[in-house]
SETOR-279150 format. One record per residue: residue in three letters; x, y, z of N, C-alpha, C, O in turn. Coordinates in steps of 0.2 Angstrom, whole numbers, plus 5000, padded with zeros to 4 digits. Example, Ala and Ser with C-alpha at 12.3 -4.5 7.8 and 13.67 -1.06 7.14 Angstrom:
<pts>
ALA506649725039506249785039506649845039507149835042 SER506449895035506849955036506450005039506750065040 
</pts>
This chain:
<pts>
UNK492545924953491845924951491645984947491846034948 UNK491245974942490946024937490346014938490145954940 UNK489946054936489146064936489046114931489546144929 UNK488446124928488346164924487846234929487746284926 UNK487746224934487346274936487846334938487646394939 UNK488646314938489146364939489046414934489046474935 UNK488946374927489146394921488646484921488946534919 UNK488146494924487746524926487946604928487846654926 UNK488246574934488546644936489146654936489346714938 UNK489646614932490146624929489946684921490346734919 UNK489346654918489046704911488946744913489346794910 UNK488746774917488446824921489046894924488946954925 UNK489646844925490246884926490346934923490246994925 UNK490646914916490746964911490247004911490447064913 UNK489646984909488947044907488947074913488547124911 UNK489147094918488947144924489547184925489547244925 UNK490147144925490947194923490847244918491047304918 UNK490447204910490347264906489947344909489947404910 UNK489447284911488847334912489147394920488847444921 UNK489647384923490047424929490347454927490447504931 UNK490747444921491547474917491147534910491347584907 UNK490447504910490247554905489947594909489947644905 UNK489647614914489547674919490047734917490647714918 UNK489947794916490247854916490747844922490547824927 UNK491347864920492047874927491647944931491247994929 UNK491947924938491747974941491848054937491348094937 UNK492448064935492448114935492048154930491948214931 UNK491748104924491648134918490548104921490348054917 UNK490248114923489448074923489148114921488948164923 UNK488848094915488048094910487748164911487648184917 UNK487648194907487248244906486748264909486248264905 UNK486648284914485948314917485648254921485148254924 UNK486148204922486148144927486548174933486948214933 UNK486248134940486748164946487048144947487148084945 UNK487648174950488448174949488348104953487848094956 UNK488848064952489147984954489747964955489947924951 UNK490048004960490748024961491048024967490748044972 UNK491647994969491748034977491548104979491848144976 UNK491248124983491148184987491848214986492348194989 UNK491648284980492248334982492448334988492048334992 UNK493148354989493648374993493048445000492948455006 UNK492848474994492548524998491748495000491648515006 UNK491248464997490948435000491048395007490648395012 UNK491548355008491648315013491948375020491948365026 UNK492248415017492348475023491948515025491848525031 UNK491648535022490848585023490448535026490048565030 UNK490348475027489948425030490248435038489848455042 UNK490848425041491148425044491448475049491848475053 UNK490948545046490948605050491448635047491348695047 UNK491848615043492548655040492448685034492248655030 UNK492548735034492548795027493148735021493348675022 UNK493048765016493148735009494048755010494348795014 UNK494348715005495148755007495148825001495648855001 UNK494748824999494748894993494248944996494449004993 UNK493648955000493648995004493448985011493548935014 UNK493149035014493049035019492549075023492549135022 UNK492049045027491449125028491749175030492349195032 UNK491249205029491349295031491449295040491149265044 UNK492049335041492349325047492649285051492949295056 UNK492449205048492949165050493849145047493949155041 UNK494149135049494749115048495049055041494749005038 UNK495549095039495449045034495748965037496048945042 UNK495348935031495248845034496048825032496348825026 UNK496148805038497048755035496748665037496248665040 UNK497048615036496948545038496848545045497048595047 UNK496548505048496448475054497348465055497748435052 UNK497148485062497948445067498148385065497748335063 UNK498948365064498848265067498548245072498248285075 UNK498548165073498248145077498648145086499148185088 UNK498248115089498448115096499248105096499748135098 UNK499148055092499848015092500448035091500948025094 UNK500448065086501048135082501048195089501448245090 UNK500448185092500748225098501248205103501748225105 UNK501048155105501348095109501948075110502348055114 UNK502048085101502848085100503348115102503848095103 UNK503148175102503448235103503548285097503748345098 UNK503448255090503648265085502948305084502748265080 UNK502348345086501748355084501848435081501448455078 UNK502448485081502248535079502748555071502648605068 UNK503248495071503548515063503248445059503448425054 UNK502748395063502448335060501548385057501248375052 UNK501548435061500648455059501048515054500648545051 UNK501648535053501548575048501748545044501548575039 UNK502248505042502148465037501548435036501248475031 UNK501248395038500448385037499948445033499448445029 UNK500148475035499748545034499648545027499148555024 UNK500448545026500548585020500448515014500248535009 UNK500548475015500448425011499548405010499348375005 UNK499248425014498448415013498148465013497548465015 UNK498448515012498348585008498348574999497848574995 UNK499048564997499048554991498748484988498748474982 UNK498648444993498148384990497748384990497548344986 UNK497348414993496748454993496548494986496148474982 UNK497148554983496948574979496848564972496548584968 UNK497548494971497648434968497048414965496948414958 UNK496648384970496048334969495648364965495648354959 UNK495448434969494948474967494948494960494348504957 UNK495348514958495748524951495648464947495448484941 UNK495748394948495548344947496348324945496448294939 UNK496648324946497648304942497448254950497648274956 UNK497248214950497248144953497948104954498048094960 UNK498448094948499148074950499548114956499848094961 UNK499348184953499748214958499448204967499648194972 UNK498948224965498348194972498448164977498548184983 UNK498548114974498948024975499548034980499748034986 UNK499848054973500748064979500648094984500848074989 UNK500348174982500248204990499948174995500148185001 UNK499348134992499048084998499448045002499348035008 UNK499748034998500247945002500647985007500647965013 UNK501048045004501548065010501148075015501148045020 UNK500548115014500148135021499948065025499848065031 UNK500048025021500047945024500547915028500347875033 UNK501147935026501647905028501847955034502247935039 UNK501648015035501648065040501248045046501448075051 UNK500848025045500148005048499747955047499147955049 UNK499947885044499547845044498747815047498347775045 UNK498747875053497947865056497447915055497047935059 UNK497547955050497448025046496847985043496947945038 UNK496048005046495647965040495647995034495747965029 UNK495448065035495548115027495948095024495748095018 UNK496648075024497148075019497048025015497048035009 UNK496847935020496847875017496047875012495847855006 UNK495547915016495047945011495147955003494947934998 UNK495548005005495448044997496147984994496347974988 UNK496347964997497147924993496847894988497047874982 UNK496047864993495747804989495347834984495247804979 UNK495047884986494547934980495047924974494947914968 UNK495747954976496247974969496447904964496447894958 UNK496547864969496647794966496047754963496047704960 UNK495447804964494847754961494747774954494547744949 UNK495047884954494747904947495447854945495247804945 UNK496047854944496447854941496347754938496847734935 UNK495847714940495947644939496347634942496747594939 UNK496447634947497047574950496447534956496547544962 UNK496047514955495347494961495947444967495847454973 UNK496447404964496847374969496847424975496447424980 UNK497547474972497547534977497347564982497447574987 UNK496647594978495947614981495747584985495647624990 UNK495647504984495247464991495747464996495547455002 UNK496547464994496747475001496847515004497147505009 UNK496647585003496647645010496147655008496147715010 UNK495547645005494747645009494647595014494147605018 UNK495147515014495047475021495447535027495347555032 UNK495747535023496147585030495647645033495547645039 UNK495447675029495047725033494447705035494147745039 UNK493947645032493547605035493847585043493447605047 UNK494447565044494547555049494747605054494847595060 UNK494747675051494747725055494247745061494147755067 UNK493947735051493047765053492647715049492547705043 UNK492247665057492047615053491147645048490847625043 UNK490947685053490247705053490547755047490047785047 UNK490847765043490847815035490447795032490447735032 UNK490047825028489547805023490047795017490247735015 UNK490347865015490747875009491247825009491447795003 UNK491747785015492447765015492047685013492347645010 UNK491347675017491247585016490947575008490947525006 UNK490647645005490347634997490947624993491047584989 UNK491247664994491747674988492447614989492947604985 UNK492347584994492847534997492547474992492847444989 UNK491647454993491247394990491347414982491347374977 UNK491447484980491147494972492047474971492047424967 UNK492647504974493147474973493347404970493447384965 UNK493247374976493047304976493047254968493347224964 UNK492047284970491947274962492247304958492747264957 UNK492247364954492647344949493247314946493547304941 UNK493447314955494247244953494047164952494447114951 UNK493247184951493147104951493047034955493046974954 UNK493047104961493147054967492347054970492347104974 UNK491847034969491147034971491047004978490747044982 UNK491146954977491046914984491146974991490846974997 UNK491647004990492347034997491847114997491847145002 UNK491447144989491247184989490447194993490247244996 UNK490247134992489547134994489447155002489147195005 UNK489947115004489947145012490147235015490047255021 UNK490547255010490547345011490047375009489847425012 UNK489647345003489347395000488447365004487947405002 UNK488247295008487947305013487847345020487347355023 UNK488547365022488547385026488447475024488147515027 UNK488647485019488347555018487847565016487547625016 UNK487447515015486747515014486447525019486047565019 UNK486447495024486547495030486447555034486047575038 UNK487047585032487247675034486747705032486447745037 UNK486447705025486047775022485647715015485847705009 UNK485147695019484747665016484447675009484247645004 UNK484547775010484247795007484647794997484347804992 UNK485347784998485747794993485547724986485447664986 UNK485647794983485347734975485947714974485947654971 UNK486747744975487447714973487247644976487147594974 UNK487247664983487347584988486847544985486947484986 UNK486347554982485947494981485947474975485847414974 UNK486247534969486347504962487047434965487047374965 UNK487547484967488147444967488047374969488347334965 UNK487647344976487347324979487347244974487647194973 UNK486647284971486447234965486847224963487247174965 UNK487147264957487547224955488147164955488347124951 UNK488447184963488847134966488547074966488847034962 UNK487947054969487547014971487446964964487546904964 UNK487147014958487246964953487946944952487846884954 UNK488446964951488946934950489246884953489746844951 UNK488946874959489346854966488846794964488746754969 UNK488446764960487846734961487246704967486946654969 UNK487346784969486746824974486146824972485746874971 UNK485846754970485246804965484646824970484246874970 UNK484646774975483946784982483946854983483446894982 UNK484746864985484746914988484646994983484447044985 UNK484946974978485047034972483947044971483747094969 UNK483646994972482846994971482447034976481947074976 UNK482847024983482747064988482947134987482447174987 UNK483347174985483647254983482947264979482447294980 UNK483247234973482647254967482247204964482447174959 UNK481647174967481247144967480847154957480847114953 UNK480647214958480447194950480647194945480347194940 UNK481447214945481947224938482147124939482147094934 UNK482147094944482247034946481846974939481946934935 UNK481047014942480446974940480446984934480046954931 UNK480647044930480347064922480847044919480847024913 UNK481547044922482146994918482046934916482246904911 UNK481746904923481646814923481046824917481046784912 UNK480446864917479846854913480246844905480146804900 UNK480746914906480846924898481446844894481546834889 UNK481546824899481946764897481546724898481546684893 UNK481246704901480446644900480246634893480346584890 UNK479946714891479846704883480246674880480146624876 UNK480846704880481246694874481546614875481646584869 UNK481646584880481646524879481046484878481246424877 UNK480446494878479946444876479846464868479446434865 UNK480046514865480246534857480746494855480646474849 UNK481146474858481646434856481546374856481446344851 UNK481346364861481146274863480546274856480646234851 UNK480046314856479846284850479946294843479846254840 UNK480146344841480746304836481246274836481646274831 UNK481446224841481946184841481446134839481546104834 UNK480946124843480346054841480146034836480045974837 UNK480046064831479846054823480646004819480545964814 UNK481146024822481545994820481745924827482345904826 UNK481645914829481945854835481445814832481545764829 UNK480745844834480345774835480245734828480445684828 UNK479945764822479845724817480545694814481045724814 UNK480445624811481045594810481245614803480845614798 UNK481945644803482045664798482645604794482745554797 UNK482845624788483445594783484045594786484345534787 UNK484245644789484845664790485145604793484745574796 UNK486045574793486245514796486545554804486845524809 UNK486545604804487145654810486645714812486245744809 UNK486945724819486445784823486745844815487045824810 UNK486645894817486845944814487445984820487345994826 UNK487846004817488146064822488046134823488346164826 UNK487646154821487146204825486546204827486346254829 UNK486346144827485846094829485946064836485646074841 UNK486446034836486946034843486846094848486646104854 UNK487246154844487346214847486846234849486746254855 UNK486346244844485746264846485346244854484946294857 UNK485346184856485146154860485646154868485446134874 UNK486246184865486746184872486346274873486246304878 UNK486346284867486246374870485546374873485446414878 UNK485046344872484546324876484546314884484346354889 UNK484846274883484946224892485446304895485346324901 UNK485746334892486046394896485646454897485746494901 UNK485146464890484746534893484246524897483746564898 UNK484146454898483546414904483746424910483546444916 UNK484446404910484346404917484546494918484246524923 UNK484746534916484846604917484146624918483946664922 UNK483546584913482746634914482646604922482446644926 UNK482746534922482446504929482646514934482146514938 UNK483346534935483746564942483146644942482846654947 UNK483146674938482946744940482046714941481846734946 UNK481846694937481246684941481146644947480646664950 UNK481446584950481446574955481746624962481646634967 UNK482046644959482346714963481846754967481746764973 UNK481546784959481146834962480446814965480046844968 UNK480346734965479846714970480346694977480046654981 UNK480746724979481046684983481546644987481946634992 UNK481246614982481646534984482346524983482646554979 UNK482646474988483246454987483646414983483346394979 UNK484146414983484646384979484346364972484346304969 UNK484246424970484046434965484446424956484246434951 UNK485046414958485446374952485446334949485346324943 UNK485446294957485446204953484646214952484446214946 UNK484146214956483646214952483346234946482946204943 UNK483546284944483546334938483846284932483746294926 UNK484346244935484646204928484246134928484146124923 UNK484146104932483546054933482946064929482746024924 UNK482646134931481946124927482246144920482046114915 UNK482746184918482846194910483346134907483746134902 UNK483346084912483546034908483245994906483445954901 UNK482445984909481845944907481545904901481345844900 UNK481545964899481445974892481945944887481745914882 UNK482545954886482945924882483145834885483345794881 UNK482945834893482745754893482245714888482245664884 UNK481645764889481045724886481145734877480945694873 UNK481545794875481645784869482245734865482345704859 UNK482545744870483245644867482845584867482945554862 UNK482245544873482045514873481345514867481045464865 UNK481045584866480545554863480645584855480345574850 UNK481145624855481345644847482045614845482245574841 UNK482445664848483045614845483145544845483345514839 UNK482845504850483045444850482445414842482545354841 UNK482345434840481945414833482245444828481945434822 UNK482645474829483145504824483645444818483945394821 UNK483745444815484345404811484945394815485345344815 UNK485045444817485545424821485545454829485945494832 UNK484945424831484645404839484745354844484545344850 UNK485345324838485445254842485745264851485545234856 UNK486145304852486345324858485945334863486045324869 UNK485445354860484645404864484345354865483945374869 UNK484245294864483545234864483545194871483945164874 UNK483045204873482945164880482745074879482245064875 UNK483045024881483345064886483945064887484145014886 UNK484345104889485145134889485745074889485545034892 UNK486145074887486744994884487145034892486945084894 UNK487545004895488145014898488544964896488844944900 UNK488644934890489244874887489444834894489344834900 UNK489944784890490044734895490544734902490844794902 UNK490544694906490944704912491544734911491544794914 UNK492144714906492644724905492744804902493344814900 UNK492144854901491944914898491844924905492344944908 UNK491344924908491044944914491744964920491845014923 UNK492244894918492844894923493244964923493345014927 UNK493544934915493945004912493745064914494145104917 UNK493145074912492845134913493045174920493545214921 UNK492645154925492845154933493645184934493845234936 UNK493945134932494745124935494945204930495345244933 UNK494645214924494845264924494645324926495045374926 UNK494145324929493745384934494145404937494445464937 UNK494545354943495045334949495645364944495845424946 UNK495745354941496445374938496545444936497145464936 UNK495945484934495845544934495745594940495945654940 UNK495445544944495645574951496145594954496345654956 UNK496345544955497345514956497845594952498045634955 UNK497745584948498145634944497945714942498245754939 UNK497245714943496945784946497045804953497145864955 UNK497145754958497445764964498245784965498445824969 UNK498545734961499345764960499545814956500145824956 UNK498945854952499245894949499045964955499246024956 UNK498645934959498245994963498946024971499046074974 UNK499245944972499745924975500545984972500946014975 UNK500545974966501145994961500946074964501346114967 UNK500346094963500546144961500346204969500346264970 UNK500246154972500246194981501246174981501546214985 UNK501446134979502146144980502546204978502946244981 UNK502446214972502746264968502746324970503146364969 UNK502046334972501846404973501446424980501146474981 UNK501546354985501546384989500946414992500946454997 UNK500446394989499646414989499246384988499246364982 UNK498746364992498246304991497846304984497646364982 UNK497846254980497546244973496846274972496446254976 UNK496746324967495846354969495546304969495746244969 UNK494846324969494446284971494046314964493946364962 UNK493646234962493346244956492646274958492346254963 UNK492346344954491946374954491246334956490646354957 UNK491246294955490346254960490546204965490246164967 UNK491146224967491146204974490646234979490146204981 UNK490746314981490346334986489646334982489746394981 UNK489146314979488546304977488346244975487846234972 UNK488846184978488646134980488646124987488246084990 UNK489246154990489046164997488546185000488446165006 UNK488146234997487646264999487146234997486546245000 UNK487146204993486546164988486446074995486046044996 UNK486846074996486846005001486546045008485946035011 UNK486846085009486646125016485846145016485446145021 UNK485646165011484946175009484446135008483946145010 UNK484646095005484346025004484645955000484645934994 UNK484945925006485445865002485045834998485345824992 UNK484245784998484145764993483945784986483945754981 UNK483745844986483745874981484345894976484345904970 UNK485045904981485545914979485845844976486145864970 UNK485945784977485945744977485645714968485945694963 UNK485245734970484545704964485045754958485345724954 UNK484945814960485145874954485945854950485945864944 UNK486445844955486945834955487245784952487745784948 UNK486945744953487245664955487045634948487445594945 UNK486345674946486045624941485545674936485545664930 UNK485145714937485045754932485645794929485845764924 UNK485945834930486445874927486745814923486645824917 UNK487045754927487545714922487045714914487245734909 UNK486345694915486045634911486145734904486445724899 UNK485745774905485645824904486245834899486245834893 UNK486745854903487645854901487845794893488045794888 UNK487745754897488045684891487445694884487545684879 UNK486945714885486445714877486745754876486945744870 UNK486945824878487045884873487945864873488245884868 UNK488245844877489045824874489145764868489245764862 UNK489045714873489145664870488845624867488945564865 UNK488245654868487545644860487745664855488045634851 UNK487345754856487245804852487845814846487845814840 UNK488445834851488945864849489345814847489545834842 UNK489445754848489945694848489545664840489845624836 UNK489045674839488845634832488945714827489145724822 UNK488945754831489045804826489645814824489645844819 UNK490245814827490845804826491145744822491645744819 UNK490645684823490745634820490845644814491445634811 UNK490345674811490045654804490745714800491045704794 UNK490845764805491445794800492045794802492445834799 UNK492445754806493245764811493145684812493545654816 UNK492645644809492845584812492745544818492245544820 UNK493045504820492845474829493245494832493045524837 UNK494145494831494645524834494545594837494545624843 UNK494245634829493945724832493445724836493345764840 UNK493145684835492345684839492645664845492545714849 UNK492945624849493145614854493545684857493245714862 UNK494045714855494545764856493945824856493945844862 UNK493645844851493345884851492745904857492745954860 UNK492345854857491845854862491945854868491645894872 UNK492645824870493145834875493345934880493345964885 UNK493445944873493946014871493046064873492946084879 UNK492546064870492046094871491746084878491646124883 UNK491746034878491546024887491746054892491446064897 UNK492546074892492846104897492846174897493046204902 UNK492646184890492546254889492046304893492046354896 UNK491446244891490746264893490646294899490246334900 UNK491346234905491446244912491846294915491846314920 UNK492146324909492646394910492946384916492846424921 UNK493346324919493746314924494446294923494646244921 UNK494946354924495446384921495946304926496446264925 UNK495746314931496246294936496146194937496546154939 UNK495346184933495446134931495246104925494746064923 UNK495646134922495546114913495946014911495845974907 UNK496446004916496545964913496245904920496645854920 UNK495845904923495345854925494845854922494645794922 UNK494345904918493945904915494045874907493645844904 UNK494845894905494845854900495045794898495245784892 UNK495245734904495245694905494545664904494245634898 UNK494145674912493545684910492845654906492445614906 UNK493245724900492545714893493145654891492945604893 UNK493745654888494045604885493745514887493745454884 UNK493745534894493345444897492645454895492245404894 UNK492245534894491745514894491545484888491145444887 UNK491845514882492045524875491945434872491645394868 UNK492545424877492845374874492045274877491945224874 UNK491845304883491345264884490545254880490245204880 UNK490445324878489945314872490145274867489745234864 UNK490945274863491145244857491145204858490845174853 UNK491245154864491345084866490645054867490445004864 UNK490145094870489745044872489045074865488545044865 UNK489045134862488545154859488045174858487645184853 UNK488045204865487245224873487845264876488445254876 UNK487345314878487445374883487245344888487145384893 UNK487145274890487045244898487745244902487745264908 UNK488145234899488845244904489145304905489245334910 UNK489245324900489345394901488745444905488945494908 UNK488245424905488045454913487845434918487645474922 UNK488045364918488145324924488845364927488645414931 UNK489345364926490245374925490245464928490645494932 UNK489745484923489845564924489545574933489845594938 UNK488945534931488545524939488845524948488745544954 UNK489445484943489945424947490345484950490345494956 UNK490645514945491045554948490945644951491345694953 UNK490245634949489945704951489845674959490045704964 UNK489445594961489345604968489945584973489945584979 UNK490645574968491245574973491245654974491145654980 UNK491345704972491445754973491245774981491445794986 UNK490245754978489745774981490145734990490245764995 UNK490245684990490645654998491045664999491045665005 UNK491545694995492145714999491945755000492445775003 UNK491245825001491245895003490745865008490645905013 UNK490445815009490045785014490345775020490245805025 UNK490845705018491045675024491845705024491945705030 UNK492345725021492945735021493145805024492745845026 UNK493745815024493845865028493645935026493545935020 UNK493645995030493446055028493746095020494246125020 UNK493446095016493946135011494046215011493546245009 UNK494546235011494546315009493946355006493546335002 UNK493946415008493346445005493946485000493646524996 
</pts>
């Protein structure tokens, strides 16, 4: 199953990874900006009653590491295991603070493997592995010292910023809520926050954090697609010479339907409301409906677009079908192939869980969106738009391959690129046959609501 309302928060991916990766690294932050960093070595000590490991107040003792844990007592091994200990988060300690992080690192780990239940060590292991880019590493002994100490502010923020920048959003959202949670007051926790949220395609909730960066985002894309749409209008509706769409006339009209629903998601958002994707691609699909039937379709070469819609004869209608099933068939053996090989269940195409939630929220609307807008919406700008414009210069063979090739792109579904380019190739191939974009969005329809049943009535799928 593809949708385009994936297409959305999949765009949005990259643009927030930029906008996370271009943030100043902890160590080096912005001039006259406040530090954005893990809490020095000595800040997190001074917090916790304990002098700094470089000084110490007036009359008290100098500060060495905290004991091991109970357990290194337990052993019996607690008094050549604490000075070992000692002396390893003495010099990592001074490591850090210096900022030589590799070295940090090692001395952290040993202090790790001396003490595995040491939250300081798996702390700062994780601070060392955060400056150094390795965010993998990082997130796992900030799980670990999260598990120490579940209530740490510093161990659950820098665990979610972890997270994200490994690009893991969804996994992050849940740490870096619960440190908001902690210290409500933290601008890290609520920047980071948001931006998971967008990425994770959170938009309800990313509208709750920051409600009016939400609503001037969706505002300022409002404009700019009703700037579009009407310059696009001077050219759809009046009947022109031309025998072929044009291809950046095409293009133009795909990039539409995608900066609409991006304006539509964020202003539904910031009013609220839910599942906000699919709708967000419905209402910005509207419009390019009423312009195939009342401009394109008066085009010279509108014939595709004219109501009322051709679906060709039985033995088209047949073929067609049988090939949906056969695409299935062989999207399912490839999905079978390769849980063999590797031993790991087949990902799951990125609009699975937002069909899931789109049904759970409201199946008729989902229904409606999925089943049948998206399709009709999908086929004008493929195998309209794009497929006559292909035409006119690659011919019918390229127009078919090509519009095909483009379609799958659009859906950026890595793991199902060759069910999708089956697919467009049936879909490709049922406009050629019949003339009309009526089967091809019947077909698309077809197979958008087997999807939608098997996540209905079939067994549970993987999250």
């Amino acid at each position: 199953m593809r949708n385009v309302p994936s297409f959305v928060a999949i765009l949005l991916f990259p643009f927030v990874t930029y906008v996370a990766s271009a943030r100043p690294a902890p160590s080096a932050p912005p001039s006259g900006a406040k530090k954005w960093s893990p809490p020095d070595v000595s800040v997190r000590l001074q917090t916790s009653g304990k002098p700094t490991p470089s000084a110490s107040p007036s009359g008290a003792k100098e500060w060495s590491p905290p004991d091991v844990s109970v357990k290194l007592q337990a052993s019996g091994k607690e008094s050549a295991s604490a000075k070992t200990l000692r002396e390893h988060l003495s010099i990592a300690a001074r490591l850090y603070r210096d900022k030589h992080y590799p070295e940090a690192a090692s001395e952290y780990e040993k202090c790790v493997e001396i003490d595995p239940a040491d939250f300081q060590a798996n702390l700062f292991l994780g601070f060392s592995y955060y400056h150094l880019r390795r965010f993998d590493a990082a997130a796992k002994a900030l799980r670990r010292a999260c598990e120490l100490n579940p209530e740490d502010f510093d161990a659950n923020v820098w665990l979610g910023v972890s997270l994200a920048r490994g690009g893991l959003f969804k996994e992050a959202i849940v740490d870096l809520e619960k440190a908001r949670a902690l210290k409500p007051e933290s601008d890290l926790a609520r920047r980071e926050l948001f931006t998971a949220l967008l990425a994770g395609a959170e938009f309800s909730k990313a509208s709750a954090v920051y409600p009016k960066v939400i609503w001037f985002i969706g505002l300022v894309l409002l404009v700019i697609y009703c700037l579009w749409l009407a310059a696009l209008l001077p050219f759809s509706l009046p009947v022109r010479a031309k025998m072929f769409p044009g291809f950046w006339f095409s293009i133009a009209w795909l990039g539409l339907f995608i900066e609409g629903q991006i304006a539509f998601l964020f202003l539904l958002a910031s009013l609220g409301l839910r599942e906000v994707i699919l709708n967000g691609a419905m209402i910005a699909g509207l419009p390019i409906v009423a312009a195939a039937f009342f401009g394109f379709a008066r085009q010279p070469w509108g014939e595709p677009f004219k109501w009322p819609l051709r679906f060709g004869g039985v033995k088209i209608i047949v073929i067609s079908v049988l090939l949906i099933f056969a695409m299935l068939l062989v999207s399912g053996a490839f999905g079978q192939l390769y849980t063999h090989l590797t031993h790991k269940p087949f990902p799951l195409q990125r609009t699975i869980p937002l069909i899931r939630s789109a049904l759970l929220a409201n199946p008729a609307t989902a229904w409606i969106g999925i089943a049948l807008v998206i399709p009709c919406v999908e086929e004008i700008l493929f195998r309209g738009l794009l497929f006559g414009a292909f035409q006119k210069s690659m011919g019918v063979t390229g127009a078919v391959l090509a519009s095909a090739f483009i379609f799958v792109c659009i859906h950026l579904q890595l793991f199902g690129f060759l069910g999708l380019f089956m697919l467009g190739l049936i879909l490709a191939w049922a406009r050629l046959k019949t003339g009309s974009l009526g089967l091809p969005i019947a077909l698309h329809g077809l197979n958008n609501a087997i999807a939608m049943a098997v996540i209905t009535f079939g067994p549970p799928l993987p999250s």
